[in-house]
N, C-alpha and C positions, 0 to 999 in steps of 0.2 A: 325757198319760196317765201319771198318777204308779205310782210300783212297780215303775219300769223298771232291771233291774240287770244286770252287766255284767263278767265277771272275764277279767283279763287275765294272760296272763304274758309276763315281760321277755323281751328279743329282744336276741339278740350279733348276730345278722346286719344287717348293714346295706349301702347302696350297690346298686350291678348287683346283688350275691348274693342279694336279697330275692327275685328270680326262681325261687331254686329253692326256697323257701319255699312261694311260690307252687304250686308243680307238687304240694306234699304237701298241700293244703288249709288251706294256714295262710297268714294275710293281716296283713301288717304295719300298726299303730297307734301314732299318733305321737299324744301327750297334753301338752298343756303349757297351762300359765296360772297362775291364783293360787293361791300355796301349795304351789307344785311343780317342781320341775326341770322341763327337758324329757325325756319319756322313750321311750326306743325299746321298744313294747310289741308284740304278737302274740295272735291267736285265730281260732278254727277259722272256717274261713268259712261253714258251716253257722249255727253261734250269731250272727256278724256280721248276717247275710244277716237273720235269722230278725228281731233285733232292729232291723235299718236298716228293716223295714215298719212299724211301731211307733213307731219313734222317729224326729225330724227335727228341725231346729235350735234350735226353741221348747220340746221335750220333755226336762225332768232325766233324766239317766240316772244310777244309785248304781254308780261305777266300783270295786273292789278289782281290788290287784296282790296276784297270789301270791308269798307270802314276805316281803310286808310287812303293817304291823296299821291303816293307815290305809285310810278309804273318800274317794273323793272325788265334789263333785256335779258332774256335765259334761254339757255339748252335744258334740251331732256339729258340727263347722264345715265338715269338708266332708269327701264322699265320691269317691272316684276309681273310675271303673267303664274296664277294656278296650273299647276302641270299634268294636270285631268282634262281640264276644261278648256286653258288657253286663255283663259278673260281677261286684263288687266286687275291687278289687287293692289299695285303699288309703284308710283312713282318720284323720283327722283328729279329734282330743277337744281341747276345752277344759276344763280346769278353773274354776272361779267361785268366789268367795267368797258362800257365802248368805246373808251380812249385808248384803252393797252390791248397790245395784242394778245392774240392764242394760238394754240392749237387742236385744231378738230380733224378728224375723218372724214373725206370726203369720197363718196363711190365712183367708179368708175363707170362710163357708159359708151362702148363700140358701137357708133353707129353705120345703118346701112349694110351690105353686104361683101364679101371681099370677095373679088376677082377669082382669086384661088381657093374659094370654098364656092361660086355659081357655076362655072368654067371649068373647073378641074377636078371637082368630088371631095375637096380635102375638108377637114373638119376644123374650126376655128377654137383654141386655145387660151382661158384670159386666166393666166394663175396667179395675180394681182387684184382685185377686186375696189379695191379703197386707196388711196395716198392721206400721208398725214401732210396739211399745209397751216400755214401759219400766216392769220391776216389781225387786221382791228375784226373783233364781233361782227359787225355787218357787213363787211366785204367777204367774208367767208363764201368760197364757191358753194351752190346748189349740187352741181354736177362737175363732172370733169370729163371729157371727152375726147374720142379719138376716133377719126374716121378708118375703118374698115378698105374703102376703096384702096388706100393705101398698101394693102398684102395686096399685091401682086400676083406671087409665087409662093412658095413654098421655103423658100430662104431668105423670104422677106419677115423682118420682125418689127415693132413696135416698141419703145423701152420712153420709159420715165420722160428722158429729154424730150420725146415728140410732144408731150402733150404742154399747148400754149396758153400762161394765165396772165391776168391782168400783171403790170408792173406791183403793185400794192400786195399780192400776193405770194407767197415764198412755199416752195415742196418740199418737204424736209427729206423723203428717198431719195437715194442714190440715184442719180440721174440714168446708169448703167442696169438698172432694174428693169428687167424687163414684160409689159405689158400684156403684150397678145402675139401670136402666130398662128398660122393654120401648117397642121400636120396632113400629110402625103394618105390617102386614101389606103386599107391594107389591102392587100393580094392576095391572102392567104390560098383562099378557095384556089384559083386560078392556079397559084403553084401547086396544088395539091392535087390538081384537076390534072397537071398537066407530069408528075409523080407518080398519078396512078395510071397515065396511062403508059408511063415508062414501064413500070414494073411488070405491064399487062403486054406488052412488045416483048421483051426478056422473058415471061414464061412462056406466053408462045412460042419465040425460039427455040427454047428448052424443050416445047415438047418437040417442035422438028426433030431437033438433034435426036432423040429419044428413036421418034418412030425411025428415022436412017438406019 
């Protein structure tokens, strides 16, 4: 999602103290990578919060520090959430150079519905969720996609190679990695249905022979 931007300002508090920072609505951000000191930065956790739905590791953000005249381009690298609560308490920026490339994580996203999970009852399979690819910073895909219409059947599969990027773009998985499938609906019941009513044939007979 390009457009995404971000201003921060510098932060004297550091260590334990960041807690009472915390208490005011204000969430400590550490920024460091190409082209930049590491820097101890701060923002409300309203605008954090707001932007962390939006943005995630494969998404540029346009970072300014107040009080100084540069913009820089960054990823979130990681975010730290309270494990009570869930809140945001701490995040993580990289800086990039938009002339050299990377690599990010990019998710996956099946769209629409397959043929052989409308049609046929079968349950759709994705045990791949992300690809790692490697572009310049701003070409980085948002998304990566794969149409669903595609499973057919049930011995149709999906793998790495189906899904199409820009030239500029490179996947680093195995092309032979495989995506999505939809698995065969189970029976069980039915054979079990059809089990008992064997068994319930066979004692009956049992008891014929019996009363003879």
């Amino acid at each position: 999602m390009a457009g995404l931007t971000l201003d921060l300002d510098k932060r004297s508090i550091t260590g334990k103290k960041v807690s009472t920072l915390r208490k005011t609505g204000i969430i400590p951000v550490h920024l460091y990578g190409a082209n930049t000191e590491s820097l101890s930065l701060q923002a409300e956790i309203s605008m954090l919060s707001r932007l962390l739905t939006q943005a995630s590791t494969n998404i540029p953000i346009t970072v300014s520090v107040n009080g100084t005249p540069d913009k820089k381009t960054c990823f979130v690298r990681e975010v730290q959430y309270h494990p009570v609560t869930d809140i945001v308490i701490h995040v993580d920026l990289i800086s990039v150079d938009i002339e050299k490339t990377i690599t990010a994580r990019v998710p996956i996203n099946i769209m629409g519905t397959s043929p052989a999970v409308r049609t046929m009852g079968g349950t759709l399979l994705q045990p791949i969720e992300s690809l790692t690819v490697e572009a310049l910073p701003l070409d980085i895909p948002t998304l990566l996609t794969l149409d669903a219409e595609l499973l057919v059947d049930f011995d149709t599969n999906l793998y790495v190679k189906d899904i199409v990027v820009p030239e500029n773009v490179t996947i680093i998985n195995d092309e032979s990695q495989m995506i999505a499938s939809v698995i065969a609906p189970r029976v069980e019941r039915a054979e079990g249905t059809s089990a008992a009513s064997t068994n319930e044939n066979e004692e009956s007979n049992d008891t014929k022979g019996n009363n003879d």
